[in-house]
ZADO-1210 file (C-alpha; in nm, 4 decimals, padded with zeros to 6 digits):
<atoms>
<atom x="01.8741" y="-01.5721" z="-05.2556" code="UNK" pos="1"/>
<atom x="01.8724" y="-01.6309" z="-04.9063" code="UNK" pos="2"/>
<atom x="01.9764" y="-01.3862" z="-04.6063" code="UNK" pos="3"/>
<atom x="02.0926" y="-01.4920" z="-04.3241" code="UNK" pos="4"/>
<atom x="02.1310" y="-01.3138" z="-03.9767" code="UNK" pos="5"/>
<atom x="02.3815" y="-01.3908" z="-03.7293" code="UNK" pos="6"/>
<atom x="02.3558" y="-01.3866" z="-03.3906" code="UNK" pos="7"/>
<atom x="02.5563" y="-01.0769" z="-03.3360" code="UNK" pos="8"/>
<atom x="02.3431" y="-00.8947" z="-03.5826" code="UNK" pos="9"/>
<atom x="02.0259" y="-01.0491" z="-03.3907" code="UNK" pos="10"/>
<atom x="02.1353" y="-00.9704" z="-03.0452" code="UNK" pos="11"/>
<atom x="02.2240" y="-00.5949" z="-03.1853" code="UNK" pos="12"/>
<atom x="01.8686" y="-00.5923" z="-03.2850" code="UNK" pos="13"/>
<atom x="01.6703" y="-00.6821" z="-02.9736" code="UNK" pos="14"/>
<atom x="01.9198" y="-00.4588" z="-02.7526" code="UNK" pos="15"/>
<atom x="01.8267" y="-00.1361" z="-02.9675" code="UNK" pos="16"/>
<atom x="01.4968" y="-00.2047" z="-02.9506" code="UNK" pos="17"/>
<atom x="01.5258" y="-00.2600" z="-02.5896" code="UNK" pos="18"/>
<atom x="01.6725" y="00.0563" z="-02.5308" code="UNK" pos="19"/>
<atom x="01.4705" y="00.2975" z="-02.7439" code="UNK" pos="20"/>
<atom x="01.1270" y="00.0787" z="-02.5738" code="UNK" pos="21"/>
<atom x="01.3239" y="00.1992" z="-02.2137" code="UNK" pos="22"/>
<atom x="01.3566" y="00.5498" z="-02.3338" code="UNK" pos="23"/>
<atom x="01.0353" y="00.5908" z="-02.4548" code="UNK" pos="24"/>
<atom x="00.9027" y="00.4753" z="-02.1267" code="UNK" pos="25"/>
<atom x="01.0799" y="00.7224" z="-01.9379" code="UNK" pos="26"/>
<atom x="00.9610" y="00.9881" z="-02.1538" code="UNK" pos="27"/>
<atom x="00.6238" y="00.9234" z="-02.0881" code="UNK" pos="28"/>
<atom x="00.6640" y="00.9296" z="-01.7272" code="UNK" pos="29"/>
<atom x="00.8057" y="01.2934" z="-01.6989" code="UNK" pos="30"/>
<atom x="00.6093" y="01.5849" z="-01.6399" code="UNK" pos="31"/>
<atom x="00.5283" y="01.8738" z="-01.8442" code="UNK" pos="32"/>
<atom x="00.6030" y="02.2626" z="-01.7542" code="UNK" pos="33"/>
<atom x="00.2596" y="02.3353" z="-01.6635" code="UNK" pos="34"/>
<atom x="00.1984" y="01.9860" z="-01.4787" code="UNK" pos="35"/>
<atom x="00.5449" y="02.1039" z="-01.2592" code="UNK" pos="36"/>
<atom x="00.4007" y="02.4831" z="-01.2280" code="UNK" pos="37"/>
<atom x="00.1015" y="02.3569" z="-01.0657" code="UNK" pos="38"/>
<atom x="00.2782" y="02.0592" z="-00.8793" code="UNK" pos="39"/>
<atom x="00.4383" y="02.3431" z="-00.7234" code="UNK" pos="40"/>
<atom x="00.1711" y="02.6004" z="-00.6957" code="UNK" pos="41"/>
<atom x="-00.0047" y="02.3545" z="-00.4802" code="UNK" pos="42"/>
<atom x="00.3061" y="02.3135" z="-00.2640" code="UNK" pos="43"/>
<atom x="00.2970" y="02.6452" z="-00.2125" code="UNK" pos="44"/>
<atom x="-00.0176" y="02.7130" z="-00.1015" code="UNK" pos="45"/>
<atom x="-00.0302" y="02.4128" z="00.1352" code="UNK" pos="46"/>
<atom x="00.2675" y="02.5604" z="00.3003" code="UNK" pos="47"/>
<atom x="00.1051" y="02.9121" z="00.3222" code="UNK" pos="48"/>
<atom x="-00.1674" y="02.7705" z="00.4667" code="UNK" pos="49"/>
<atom x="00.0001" y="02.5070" z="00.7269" code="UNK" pos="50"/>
<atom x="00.2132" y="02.8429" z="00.8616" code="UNK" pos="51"/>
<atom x="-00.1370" y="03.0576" z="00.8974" code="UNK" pos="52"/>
<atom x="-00.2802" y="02.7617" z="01.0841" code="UNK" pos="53"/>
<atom x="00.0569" y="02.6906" z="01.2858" code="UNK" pos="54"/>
<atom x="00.0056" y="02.3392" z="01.1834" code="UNK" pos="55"/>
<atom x="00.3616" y="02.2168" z="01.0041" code="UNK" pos="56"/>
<atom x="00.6566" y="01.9705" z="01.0169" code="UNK" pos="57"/>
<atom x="00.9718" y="02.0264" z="00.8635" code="UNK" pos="58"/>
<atom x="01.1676" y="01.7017" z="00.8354" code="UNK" pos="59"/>
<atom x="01.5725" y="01.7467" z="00.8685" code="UNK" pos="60"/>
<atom x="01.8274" y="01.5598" z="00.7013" code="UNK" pos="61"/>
<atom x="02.1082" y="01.7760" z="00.8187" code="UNK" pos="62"/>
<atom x="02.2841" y="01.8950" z="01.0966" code="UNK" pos="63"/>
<atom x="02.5255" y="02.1963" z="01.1062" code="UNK" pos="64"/>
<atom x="02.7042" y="02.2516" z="01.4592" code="UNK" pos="65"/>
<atom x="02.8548" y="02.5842" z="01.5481" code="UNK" pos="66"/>
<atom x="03.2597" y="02.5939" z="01.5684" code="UNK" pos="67"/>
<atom x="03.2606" y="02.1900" z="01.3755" code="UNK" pos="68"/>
<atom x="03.2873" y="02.3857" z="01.0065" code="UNK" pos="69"/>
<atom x="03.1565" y="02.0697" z="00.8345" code="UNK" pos="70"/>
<atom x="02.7685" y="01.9177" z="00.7770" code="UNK" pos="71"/>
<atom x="02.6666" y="01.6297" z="00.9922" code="UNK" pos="72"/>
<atom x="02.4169" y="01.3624" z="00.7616" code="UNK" pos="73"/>
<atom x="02.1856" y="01.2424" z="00.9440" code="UNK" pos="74"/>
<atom x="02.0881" y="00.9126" z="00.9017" code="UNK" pos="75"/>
<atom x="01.7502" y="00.8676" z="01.1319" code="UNK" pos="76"/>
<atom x="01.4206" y="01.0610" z="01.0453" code="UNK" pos="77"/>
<atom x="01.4439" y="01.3911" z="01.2854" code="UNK" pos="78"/>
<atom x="01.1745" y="01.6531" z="01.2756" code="UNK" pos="79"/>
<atom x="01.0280" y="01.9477" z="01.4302" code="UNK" pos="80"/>
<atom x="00.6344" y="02.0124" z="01.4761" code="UNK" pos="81"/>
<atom x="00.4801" y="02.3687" z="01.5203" code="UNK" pos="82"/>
<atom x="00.0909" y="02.2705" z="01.6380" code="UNK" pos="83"/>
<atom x="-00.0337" y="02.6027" z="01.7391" code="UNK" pos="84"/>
<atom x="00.1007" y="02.7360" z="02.0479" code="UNK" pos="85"/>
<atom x="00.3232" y="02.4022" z="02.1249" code="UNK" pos="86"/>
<atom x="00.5891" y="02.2465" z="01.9537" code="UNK" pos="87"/>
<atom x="00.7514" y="01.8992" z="01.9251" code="UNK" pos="88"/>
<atom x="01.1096" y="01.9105" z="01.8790" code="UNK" pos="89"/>
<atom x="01.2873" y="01.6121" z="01.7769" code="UNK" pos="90"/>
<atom x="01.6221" y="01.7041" z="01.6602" code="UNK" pos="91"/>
<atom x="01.9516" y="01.5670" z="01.7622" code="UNK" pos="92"/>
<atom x="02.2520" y="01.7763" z="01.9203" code="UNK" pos="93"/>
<atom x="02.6196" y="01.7963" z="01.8460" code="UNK" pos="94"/>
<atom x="02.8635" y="02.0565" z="02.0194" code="UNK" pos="95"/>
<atom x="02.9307" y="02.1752" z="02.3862" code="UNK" pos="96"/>
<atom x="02.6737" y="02.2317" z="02.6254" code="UNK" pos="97"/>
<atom x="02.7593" y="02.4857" z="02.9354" code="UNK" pos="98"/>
<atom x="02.4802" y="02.3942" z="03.1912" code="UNK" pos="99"/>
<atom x="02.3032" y="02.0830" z="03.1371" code="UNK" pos="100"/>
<atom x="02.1075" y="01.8524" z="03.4184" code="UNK" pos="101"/>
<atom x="02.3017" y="01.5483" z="03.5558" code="UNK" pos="102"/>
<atom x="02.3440" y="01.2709" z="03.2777" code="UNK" pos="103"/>
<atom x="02.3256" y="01.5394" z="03.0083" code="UNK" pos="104"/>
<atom x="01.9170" y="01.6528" z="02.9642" code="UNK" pos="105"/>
<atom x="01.6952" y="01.5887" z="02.6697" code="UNK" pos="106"/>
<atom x="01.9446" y="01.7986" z="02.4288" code="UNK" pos="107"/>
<atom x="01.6547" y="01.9287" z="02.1698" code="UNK" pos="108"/>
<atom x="01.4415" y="01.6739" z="02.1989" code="UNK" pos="109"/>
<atom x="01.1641" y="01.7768" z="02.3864" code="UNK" pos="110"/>
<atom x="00.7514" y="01.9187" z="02.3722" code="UNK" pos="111"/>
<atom x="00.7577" y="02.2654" z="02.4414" code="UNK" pos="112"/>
<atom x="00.5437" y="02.5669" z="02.4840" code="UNK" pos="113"/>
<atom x="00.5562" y="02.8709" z="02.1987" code="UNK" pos="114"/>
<atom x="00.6128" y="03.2083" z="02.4135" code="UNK" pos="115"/>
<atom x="00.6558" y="03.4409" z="02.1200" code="UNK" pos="116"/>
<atom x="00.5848" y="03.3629" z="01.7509" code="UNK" pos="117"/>
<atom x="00.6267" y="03.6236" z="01.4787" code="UNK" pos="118"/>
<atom x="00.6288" y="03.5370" z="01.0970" code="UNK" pos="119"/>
<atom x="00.7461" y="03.7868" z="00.8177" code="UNK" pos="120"/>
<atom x="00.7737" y="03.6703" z="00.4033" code="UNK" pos="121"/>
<atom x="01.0867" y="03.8391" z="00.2191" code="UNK" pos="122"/>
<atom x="01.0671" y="03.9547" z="-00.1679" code="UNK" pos="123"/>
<atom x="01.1780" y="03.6026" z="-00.2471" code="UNK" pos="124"/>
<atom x="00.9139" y="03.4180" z="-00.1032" code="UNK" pos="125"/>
<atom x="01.0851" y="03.2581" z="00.1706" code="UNK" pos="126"/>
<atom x="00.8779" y="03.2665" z="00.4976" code="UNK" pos="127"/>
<atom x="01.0810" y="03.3274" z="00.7988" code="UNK" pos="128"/>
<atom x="00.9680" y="03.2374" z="01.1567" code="UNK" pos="129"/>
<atom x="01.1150" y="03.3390" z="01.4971" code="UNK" pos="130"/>
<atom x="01.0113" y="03.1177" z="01.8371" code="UNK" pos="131"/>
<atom x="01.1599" y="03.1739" z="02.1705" code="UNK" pos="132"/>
<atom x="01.0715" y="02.8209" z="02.2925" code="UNK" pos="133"/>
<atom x="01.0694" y="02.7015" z="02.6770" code="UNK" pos="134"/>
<atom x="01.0850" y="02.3041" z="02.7893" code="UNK" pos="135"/>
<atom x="01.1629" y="02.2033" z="03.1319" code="UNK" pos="136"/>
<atom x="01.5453" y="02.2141" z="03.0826" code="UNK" pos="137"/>
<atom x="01.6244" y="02.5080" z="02.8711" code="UNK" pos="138"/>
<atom x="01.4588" y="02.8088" z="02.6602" code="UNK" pos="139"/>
<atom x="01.5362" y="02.8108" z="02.3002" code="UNK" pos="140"/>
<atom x="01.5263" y="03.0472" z="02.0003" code="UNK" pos="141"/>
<atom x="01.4094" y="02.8931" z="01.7063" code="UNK" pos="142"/>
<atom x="01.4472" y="03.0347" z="01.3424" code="UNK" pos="143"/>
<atom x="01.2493" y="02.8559" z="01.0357" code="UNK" pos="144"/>
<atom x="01.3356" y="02.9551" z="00.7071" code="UNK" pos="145"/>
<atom x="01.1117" y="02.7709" z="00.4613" code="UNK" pos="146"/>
<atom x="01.0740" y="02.8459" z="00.0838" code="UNK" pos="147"/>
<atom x="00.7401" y="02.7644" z="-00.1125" code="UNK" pos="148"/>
<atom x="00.9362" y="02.4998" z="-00.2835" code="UNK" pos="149"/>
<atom x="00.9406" y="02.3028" z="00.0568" code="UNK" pos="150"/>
<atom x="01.3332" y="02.3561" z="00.1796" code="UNK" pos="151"/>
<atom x="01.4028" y="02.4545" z="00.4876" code="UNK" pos="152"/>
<atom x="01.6250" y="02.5781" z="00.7788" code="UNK" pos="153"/>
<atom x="01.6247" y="02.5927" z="01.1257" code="UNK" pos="154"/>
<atom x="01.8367" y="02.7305" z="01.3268" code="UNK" pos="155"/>
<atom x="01.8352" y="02.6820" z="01.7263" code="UNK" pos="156"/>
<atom x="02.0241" y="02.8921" z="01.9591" code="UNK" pos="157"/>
<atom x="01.9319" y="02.7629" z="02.3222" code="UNK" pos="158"/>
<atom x="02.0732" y="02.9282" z="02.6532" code="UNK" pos="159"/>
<atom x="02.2489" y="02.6051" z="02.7880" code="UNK" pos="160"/>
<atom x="02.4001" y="02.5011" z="02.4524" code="UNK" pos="161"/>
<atom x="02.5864" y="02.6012" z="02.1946" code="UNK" pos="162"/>
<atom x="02.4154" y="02.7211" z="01.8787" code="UNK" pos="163"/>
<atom x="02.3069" y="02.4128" z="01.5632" code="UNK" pos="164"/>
<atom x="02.1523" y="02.4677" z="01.2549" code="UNK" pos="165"/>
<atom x="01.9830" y="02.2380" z="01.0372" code="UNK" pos="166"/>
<atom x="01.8508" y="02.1685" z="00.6327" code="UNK" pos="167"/>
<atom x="01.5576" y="01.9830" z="00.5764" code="UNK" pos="168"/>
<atom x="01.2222" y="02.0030" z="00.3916" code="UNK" pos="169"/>
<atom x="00.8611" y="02.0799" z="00.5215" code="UNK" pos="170"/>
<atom x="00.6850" y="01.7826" z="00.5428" code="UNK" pos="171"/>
<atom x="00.3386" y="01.7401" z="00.2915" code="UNK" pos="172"/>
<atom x="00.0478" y="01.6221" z="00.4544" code="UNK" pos="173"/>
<atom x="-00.1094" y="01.2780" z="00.2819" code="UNK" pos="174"/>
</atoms>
């Protein structure tokens, strides 16, 4: 007795075979419990140490203005870089500004000078950081909230402009 197989039943076949190879391939490729714990033990640590050293970047990816009541996406790569008694701020600015130069200033983007810098750690773990900033336009106070998981907040209230806030994540050195 011969059986024979017809294409449905051979095209069934190869596709379940296809799919259980795919999922068994992606099963392979995800990490354990312990591998994640120490993924993120490591993050931790490099961010402890990068805010002892005053040497960090936290990359944003959004922008919250004050009185707008709705989260701006960002689409370009925006940042802000501590380097120990200077920082680089690179941040865009929505919302109304009271006293700017002629042809409306540098907004936030500008290299500054650190007068004050205080750090403080909650219960949680988040690491909170207070900056009273000065460029040649305006003086700024910066607050950076960043967790050991590598999210982040900053929150800039300068005296020209009206206050923005922003979500991002600290940015891991290569």
């Amino acid at each position: 007795m011969k059986i024979t197989h017809s294409p449905l039943t051979t095209v069934m076949v190869l596709l379940s075979l296809s799919i259980a190879l795919l999922f068994t391939a992606c099963a392979s490729n995800r990490m354990t419990r312990q591998e994640k714990a120490a993924k993120q033990a490591l993050l931790a640590q490099e961010i402890i140490n990068a805010l002892n050293d005053r040497h960090y970047q936290i990359d944003v990816h959004n922008a919250t203005p004050d009185g707008w009541g709705r989260i701006i996406h960002l689409t370009s790569l925006y940042s802000v870089t501590v380097s120990g008694d200077s920082i680089i701020s690179y941040l865009p600015f929505f919302g109304r500004a009271y006293s700017v130069p002629y042809g409306g200033g540098s907004g936030l983007n500008f290299k500054g000078v650190i007068h004050r810098y205080e750090a403080a750690v909650t219960r949680k773990g988040e690491h909170i950081i207070y900056m009273d900033v000065e460029s040649e336009e305006d003086t700024y106070r910066y607050i950076i909230s960043l967790f050991e998981n590598g999210r982040a907040s900053i929150s800039v209230t300068p005296r020209r402009r009206s206050h923005i806030s922003f979500d991002g994540n600290y940015h891991q050195q290569e």
